[in-house]
C-alpha positions as a Markdown table, in Angstrom:
| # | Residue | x | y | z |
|---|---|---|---|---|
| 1 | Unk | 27.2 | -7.8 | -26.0 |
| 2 | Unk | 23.5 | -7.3 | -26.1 |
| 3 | Unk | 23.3 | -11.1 | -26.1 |
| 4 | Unk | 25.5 | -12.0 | -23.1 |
| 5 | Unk | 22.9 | -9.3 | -21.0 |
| 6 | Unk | 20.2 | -10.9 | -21.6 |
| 7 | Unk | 21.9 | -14.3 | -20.4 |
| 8 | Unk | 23.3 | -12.6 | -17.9 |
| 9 | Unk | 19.4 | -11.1 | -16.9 |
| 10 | Unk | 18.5 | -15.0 | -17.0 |
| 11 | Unk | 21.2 | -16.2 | -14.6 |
| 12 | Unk | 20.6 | -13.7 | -12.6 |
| 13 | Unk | 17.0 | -14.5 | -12.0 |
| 14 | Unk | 17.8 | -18.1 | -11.8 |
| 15 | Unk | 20.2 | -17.6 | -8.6 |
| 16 | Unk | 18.2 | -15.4 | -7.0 |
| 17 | Unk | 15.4 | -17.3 | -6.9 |
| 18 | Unk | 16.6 | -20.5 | -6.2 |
| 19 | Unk | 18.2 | -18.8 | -3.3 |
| 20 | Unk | 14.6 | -16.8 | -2.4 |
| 21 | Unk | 12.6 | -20.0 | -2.8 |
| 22 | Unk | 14.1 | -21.8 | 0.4 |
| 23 | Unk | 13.9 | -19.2 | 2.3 |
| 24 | Unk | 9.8 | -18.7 | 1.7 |
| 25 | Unk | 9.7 | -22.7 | 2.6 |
| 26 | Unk | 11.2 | -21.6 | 6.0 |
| 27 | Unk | 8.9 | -18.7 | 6.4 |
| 28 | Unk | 5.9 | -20.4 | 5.4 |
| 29 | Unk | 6.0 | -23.7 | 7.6 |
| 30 | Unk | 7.0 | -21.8 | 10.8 |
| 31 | Unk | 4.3 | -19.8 | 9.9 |
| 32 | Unk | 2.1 | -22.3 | 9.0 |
| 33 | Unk | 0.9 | -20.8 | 5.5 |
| 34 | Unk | -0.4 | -23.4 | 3.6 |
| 35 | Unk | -2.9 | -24.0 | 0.7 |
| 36 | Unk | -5.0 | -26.8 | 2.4 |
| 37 | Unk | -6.7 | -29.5 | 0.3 |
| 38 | Unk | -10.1 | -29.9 | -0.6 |
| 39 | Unk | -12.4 | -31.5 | -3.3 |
| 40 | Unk | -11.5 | -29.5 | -5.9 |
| 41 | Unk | -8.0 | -29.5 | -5.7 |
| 42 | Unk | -5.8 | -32.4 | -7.0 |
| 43 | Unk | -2.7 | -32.5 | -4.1 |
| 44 | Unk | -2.8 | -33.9 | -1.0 |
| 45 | Unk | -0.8 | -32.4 | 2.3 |
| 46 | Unk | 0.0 | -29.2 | 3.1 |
| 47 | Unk | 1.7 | -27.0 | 0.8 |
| 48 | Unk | 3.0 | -23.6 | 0.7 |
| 49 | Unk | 1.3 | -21.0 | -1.7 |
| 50 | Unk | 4.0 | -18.6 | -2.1 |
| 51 | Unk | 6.6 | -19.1 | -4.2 |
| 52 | Unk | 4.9 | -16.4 | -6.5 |
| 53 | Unk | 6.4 | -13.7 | -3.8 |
| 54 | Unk | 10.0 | -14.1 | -5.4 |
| 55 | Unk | 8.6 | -13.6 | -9.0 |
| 56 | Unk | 8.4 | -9.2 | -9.4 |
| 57 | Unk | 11.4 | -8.6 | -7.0 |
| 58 | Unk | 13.8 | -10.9 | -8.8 |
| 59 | Unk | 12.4 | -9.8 | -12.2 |
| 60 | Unk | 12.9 | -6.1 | -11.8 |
| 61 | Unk | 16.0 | -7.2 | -9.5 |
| 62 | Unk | 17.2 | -8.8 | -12.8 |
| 63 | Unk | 16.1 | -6.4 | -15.1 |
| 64 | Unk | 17.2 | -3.0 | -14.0 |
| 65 | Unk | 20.7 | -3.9 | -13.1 |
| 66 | Unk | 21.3 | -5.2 | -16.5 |
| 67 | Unk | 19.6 | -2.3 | -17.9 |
| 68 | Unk | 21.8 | -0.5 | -15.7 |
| 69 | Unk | 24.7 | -2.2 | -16.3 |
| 70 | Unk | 23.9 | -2.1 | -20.2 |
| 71 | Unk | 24.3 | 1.9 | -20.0 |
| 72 | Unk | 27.2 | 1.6 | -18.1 |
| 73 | Unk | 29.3 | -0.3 | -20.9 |
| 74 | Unk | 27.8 | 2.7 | -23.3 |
| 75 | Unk | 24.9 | 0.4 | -24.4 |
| 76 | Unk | 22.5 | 2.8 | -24.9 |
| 77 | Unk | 18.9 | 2.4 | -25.7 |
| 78 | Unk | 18.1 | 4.1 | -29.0 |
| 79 | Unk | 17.0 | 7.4 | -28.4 |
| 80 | Unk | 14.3 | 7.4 | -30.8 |
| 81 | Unk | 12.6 | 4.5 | -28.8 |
| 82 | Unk | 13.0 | 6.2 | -25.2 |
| 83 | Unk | 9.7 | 7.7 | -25.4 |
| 84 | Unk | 7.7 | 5.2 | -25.4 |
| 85 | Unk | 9.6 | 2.5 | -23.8 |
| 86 | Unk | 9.9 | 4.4 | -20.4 |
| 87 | Unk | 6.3 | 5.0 | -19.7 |
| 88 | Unk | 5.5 | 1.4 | -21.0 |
| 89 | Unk | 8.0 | -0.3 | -18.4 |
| 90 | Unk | 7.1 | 2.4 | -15.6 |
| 91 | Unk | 3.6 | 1.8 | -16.3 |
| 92 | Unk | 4.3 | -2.1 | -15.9 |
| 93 | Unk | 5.9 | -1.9 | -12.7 |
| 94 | Unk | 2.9 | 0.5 | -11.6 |
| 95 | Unk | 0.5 | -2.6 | -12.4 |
| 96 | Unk | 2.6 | -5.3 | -11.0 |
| 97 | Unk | 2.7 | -3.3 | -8.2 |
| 98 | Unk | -1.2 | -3.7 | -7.8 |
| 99 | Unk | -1.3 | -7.0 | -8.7 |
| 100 | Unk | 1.7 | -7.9 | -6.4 |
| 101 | Unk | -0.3 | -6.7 | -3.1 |
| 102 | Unk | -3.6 | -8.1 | -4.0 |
| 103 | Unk | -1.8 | -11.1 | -4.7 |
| 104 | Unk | -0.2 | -11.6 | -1.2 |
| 105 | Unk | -3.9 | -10.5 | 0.5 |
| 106 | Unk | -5.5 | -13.2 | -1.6 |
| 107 | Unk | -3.0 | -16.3 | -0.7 |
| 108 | Unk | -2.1 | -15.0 | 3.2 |
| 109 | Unk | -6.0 | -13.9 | 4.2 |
| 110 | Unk | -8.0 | -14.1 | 1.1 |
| 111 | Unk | -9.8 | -11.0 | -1.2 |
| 112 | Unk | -13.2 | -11.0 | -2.3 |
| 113 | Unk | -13.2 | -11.6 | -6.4 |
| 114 | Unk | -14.8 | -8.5 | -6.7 |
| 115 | Unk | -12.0 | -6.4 | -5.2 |
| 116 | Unk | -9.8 | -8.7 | -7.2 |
| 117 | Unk | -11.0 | -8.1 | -10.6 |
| 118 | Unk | -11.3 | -4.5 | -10.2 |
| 119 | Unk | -7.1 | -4.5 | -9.3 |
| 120 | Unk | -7.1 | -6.1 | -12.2 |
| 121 | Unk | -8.7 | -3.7 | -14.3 |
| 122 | Unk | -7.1 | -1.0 | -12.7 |
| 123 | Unk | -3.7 | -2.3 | -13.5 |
| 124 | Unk | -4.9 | -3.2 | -17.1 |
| 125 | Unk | -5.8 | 0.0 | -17.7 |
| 126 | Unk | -2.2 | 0.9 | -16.9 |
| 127 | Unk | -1.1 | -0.6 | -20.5 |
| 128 | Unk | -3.3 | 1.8 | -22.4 |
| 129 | Unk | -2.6 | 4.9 | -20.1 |
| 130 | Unk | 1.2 | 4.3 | -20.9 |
| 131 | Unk | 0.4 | 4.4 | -24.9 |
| 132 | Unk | 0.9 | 0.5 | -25.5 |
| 133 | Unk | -2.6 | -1.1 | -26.9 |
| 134 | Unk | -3.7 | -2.9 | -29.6 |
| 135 | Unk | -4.0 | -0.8 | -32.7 |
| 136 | Unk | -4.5 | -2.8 | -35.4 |
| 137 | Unk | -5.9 | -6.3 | -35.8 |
| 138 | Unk | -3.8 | -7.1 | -39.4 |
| 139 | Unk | -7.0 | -8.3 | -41.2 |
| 140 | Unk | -7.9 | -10.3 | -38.6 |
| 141 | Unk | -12.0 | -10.7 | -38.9 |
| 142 | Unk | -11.2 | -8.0 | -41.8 |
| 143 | Unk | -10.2 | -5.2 | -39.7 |
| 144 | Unk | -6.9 | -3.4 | -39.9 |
| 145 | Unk | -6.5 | -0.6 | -37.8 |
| 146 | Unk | -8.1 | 0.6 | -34.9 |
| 147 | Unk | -8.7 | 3.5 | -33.3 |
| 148 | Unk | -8.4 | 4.4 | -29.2 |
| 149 | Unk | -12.1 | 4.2 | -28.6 |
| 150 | Unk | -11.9 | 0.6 | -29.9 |
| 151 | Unk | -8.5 | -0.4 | -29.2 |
| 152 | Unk | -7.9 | 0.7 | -25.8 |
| 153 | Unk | -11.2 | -0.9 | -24.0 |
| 154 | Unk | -10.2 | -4.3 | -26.0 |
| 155 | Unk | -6.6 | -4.1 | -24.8 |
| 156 | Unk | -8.1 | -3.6 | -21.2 |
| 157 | Unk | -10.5 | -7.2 | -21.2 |
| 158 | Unk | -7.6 | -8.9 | -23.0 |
| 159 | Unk | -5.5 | -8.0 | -20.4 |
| 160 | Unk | -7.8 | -9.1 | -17.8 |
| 161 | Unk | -8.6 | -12.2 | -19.8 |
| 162 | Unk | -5.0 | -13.4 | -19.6 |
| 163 | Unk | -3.9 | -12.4 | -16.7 |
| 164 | Unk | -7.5 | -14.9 | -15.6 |
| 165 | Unk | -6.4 | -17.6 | -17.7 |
| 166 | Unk | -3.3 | -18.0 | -16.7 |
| 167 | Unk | -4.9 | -17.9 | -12.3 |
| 168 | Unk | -7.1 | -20.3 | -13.8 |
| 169 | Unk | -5.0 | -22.8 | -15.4 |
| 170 | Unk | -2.7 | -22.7 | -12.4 |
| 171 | Unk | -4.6 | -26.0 | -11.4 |
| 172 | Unk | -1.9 | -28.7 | -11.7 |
| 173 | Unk | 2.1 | -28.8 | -10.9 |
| 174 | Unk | 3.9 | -27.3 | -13.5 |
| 175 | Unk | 1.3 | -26.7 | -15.7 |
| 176 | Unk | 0.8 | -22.9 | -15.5 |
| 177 | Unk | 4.8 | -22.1 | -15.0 |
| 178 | Unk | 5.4 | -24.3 | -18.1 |
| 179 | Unk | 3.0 | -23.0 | -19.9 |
| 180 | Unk | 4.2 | -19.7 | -19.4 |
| 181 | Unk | 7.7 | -20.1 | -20.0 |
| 182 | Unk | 6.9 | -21.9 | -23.3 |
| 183 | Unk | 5.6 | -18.6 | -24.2 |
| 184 | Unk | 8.3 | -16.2 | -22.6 |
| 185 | Unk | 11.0 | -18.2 | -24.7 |
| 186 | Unk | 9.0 | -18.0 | -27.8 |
| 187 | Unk | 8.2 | -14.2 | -27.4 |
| 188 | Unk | 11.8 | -13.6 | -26.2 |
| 189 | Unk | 13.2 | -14.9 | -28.8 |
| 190 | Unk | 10.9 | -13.1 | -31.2 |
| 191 | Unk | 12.5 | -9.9 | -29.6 |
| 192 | Unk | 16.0 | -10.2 | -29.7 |
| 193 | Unk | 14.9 | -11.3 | -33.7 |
| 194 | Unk | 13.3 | -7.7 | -34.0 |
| 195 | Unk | 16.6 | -6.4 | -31.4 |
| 196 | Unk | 14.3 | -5.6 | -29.3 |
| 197 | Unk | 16.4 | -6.1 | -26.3 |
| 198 | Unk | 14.7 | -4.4 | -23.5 |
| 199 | Unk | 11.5 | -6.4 | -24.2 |
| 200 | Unk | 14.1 | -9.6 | -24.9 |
| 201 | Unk | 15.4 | -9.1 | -20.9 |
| 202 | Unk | 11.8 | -8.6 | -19.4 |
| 203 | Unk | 10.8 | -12.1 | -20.9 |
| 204 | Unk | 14.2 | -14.0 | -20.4 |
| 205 | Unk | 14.1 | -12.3 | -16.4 |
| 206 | Unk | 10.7 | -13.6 | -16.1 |
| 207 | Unk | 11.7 | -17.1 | -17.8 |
| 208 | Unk | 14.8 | -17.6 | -14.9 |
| 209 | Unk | 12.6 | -16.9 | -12.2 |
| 210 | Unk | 10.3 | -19.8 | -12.8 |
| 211 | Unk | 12.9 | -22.2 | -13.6 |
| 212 | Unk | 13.9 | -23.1 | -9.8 |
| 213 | Unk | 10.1 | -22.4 | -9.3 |
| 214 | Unk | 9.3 | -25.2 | -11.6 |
| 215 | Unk | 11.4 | -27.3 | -10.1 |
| 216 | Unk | 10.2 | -27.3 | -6.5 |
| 217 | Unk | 6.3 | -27.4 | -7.9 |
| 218 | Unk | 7.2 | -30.2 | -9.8 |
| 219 | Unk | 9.6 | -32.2 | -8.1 |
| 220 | Unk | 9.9 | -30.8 | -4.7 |
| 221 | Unk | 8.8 | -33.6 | -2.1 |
| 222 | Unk | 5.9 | -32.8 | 0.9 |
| 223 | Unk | 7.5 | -35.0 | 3.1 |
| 224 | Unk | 10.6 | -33.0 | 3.1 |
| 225 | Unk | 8.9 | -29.3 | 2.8 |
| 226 | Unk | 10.1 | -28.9 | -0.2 |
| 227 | Unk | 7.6 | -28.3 | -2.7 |
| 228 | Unk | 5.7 | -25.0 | -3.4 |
| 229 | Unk | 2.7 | -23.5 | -5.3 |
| 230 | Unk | 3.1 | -20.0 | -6.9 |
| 231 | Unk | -0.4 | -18.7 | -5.6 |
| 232 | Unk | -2.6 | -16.1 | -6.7 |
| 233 | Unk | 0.9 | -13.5 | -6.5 |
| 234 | Unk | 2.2 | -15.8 | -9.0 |
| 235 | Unk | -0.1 | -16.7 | -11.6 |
| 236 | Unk | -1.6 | -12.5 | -11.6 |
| 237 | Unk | 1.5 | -11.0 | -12.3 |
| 238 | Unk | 2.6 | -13.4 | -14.7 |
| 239 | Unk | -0.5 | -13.0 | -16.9 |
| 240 | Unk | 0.2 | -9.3 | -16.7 |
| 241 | Unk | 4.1 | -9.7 | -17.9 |
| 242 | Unk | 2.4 | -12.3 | -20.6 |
| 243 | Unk | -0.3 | -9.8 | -21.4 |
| 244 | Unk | 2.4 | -7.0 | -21.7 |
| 245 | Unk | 4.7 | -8.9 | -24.0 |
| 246 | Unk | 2.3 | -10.0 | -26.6 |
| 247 | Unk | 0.4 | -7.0 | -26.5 |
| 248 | Unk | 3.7 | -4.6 | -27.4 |
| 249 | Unk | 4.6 | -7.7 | -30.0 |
| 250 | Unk | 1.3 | -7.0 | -31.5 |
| 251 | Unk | 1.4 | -3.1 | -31.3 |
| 252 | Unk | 1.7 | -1.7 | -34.5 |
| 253 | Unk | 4.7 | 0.6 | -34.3 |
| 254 | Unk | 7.9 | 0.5 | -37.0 |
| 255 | Unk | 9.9 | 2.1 | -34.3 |
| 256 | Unk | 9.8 | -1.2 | -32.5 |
| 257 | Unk | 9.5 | -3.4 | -35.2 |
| 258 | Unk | 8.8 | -3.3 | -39.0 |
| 259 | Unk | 4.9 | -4.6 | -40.0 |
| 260 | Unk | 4.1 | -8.3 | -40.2 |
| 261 | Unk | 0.7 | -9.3 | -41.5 |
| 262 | Unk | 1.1 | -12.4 | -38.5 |
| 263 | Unk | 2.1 | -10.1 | -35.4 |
| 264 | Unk | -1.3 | -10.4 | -33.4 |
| 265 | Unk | -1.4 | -14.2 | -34.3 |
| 266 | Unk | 1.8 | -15.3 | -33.6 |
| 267 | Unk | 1.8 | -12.8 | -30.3 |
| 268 | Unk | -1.3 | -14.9 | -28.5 |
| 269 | Unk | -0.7 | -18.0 | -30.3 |
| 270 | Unk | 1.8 | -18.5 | -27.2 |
| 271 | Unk | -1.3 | -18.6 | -25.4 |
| 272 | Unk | -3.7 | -20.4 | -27.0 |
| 273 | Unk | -4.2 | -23.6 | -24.6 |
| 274 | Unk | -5.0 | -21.3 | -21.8 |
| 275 | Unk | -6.7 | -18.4 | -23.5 |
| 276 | Unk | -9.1 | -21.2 | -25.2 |
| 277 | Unk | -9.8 | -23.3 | -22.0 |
| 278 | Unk | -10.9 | -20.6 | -19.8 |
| 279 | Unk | -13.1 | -19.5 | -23.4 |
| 280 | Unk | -14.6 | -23.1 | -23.4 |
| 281 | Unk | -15.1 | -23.4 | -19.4 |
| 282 | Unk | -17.1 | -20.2 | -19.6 |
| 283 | Unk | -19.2 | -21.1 | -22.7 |
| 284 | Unk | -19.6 | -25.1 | -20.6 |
| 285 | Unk | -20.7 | -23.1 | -17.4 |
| 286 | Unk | -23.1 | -20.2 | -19.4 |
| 287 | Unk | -25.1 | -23.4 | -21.3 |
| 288 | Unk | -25.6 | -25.1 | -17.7 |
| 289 | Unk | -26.6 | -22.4 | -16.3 |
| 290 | Unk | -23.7 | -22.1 | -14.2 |
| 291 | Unk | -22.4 | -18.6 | -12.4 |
| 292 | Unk | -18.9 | -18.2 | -14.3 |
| 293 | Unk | -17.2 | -17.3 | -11.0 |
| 294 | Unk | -18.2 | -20.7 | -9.1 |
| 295 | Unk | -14.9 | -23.3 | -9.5 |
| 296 | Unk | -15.7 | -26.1 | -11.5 |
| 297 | Unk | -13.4 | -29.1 | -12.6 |
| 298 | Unk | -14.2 | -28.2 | -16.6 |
| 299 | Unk | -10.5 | -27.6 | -17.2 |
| 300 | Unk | -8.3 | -29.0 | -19.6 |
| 301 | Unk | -6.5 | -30.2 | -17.1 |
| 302 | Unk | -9.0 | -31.7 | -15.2 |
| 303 | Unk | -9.7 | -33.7 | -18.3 |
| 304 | Unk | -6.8 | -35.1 | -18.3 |
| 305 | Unk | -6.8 | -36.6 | -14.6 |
| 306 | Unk | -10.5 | -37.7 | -15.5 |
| 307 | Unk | -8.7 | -39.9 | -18.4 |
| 308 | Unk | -6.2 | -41.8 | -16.0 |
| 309 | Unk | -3.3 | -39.5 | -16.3 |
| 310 | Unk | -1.4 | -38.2 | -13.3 |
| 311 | Unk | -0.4 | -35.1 | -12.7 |
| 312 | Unk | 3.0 | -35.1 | -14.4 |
| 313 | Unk | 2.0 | -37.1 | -17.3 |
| 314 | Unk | -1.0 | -34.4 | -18.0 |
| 315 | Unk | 1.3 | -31.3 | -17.0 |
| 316 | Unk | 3.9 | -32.8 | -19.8 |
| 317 | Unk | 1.1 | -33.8 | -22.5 |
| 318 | Unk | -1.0 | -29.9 | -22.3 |
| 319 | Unk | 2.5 | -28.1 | -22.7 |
| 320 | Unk | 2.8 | -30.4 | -26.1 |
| 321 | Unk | -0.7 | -29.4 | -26.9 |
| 322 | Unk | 0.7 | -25.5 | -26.5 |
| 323 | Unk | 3.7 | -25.7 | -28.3 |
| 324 | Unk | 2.3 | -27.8 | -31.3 |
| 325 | Unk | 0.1 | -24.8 | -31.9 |
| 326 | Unk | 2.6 | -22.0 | -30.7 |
| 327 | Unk | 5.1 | -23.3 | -33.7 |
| 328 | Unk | 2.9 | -24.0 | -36.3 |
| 329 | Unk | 1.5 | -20.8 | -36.1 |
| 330 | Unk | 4.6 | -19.1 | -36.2 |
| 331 | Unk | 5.6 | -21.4 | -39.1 |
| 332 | Unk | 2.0 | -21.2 | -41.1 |
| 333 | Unk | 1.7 | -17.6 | -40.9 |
| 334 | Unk | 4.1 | -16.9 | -43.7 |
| 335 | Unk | 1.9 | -19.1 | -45.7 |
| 336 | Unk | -2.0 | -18.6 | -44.7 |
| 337 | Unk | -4.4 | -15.9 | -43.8 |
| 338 | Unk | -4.4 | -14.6 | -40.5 |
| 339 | Unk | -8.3 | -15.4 | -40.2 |
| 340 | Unk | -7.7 | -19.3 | -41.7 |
| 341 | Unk | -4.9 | -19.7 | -39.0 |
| 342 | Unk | -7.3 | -18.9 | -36.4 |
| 343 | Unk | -10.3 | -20.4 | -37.5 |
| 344 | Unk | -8.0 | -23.5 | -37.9 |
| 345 | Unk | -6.7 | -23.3 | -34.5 |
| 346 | Unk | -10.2 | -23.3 | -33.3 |
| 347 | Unk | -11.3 | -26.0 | -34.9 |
| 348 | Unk | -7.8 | -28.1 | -33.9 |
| 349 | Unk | -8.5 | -27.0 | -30.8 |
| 350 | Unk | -12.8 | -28.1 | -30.5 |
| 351 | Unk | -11.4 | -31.5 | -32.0 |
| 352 | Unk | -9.2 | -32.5 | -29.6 |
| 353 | Unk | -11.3 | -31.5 | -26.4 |
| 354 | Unk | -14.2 | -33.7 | -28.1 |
| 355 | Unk | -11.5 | -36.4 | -28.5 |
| 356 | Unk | -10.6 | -36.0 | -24.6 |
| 357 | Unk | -14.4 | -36.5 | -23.9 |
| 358 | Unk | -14.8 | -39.2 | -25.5 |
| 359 | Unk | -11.8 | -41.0 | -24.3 |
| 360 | Unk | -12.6 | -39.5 | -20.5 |
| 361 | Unk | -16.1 | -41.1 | -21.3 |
| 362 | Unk | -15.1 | -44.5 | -21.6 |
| 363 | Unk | -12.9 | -44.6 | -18.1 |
């Protein structure tokens, strides 16, 4: 039963946002909302920027009526995990809330970064205040556990970090849905492993929503009004929901799931290609003296159009890159060191971009 919820949570997301997503197209061209080109930016016409405005209602459309419905059938949650699941899912909707508004004042009028990033710690420090952080780093740089002093603040600038990576790589079609959903079907399925079905439905929600999504940033056509960008209300609150799910998959807590040396590895090991870009574009801006907050066109993506590739072609070859490393690091933790897994992925990960240079070089 549990399994045919969280398919039915999918579908559900799906339909409703494939029927939401038109209706924003209408909206948005008789109001003329559009995300107009410039140099930075790699489209050309005028597009819609928001298709993110389906995302949180359809998820938590999705989500409480098959938790609802999942009662009804006498489904229950397990007691023992009530009390902290219900302030960690109110607490979520609390800082999707935050990040929903901003979002919409950012892509309809725009909102001084600033004000942005202090929404975003706000609703960061929502994850902490609901008792979900990170509490133990399982050897990782040879710490274990943590304690709240430590644990909280870093689960606060992780939070930020990739809910900012995932704004940031948000650059070309399909490239920050994909990426995302490579990382909601991983970390899904990773639940419903652990039965950890609540958590299973959030991620499998979130997955359906940007399934029609994907398909009207990808293959939607200008000329016919139908293609759409997810904007800022997009790409924030699916960080957050990312952020969320790995940072409850790498919470230490045997009511949820039993220990595993890999947890914090495999949890952001989903992330990697974004979560390493924005680390590199930051350390390429700071040694050219460079404001970190000024756009540049250092991305990975960026590469890739630097190299000859289209848009598609680089979209399709960065979410090989992520789930190269997102599987082998779920199938190399059972056999390496936590801090030999993530040096190697470093060190995968400085190779290749020196590859791309070189081969971007010689165009």
């Amino acid at each position: 039963m549990a399994y045919l919820l969280i398919i039915l949570s999918l579908l559900i997301s799906i339909i409703l946002s494939a029927l939401i997503i038109p209706r924003i197209l209408v909206v948005a061209f008789r109001k003329r909302l559009f995300d107009i080109p410039d140099e930075r930016k790699v489209h050309s016409g005028i597009i819609p920027r928001l298709g993110g405005i389906s995302f949180v209602p359809t998820i938590l459309f999705s989500l409480a009526f098959t938790t609802g419905l999942r009662y009804l059938i006498g489904y229950e949650i397990p007691a023992n995990r009530l009390h902290f699941i219900i302030p960690e899912f109110y607490f979520l909707i609390c800082g999707l809330t935050l990040l929903y508004l901003s979002g919409i004042k950012d892509d309809l009028v725009g909102l001084r970064y600033r004000s942005k990033f202090v929404i975003q710690i706000i609703a960061a420090s929502l994850i902490p205040l609901s008792g979900l952080w990170i509490n133990n780093l399982y050897g990782l740089f040879g710490i274990d556990e943590l304690t709240p002093w430590l644990g909280i603040p870093f689960t606060i600038l992780l939070t930020v970090f990739i809910v900012n990576a995932i704004n940031l790589i948000d650059g070309i079609d399909g490239l920050a849905s994909g990426l995302s959903s490579i990382s909601l079907l991983t970390l899904g399925s990773l639940y419903i492993y652990y039965d950890q079905w609540i958590y299973a439905m959030l991620a499998f929600s979130t997955l359906g929503v940007l399934l029609p999504f994907f398909y009207y940033n990808v293959f939607g056509k200008v000329n016919r009004c139908k293609k759409i960008f997810m904007g800022d209300t997009g790409s924030l609150t699916l960080g957050y929901i990312l952020a969320f799910l790995a940072i409850a998959y790498a919470n230490n807590n045997p009511e949820r799931a039993p220990y595993s040396e890999g947890a914090i590895v495999v949890a952001f090991s989903t992330l990697i290609v974004p979560m390493f870009d924005v680390i590199r574009v930051i350390l390429v801006r700071a040694r050219n003296h460079k404001s970190l907050f000024n756009a540049d066109r250092n991305h990975i993506h960026h590469k890739f159009l630097d190299m000859g590739f289209s848009s598609r072609k680089a979209m399709i070859y960065i979410l090989a890159i992520a789930l190269f490393f997102s599987s082998l690091n779920i199938i190399l933790i059972y056999v390496m060191d936590n801090n030999i897994l993530l040096l190697s992925d470093i060190v995968a990960w400085i190779s290749l971009n020196i590859w791309f240079d070189r081969i971007r070089d010689k165009q």
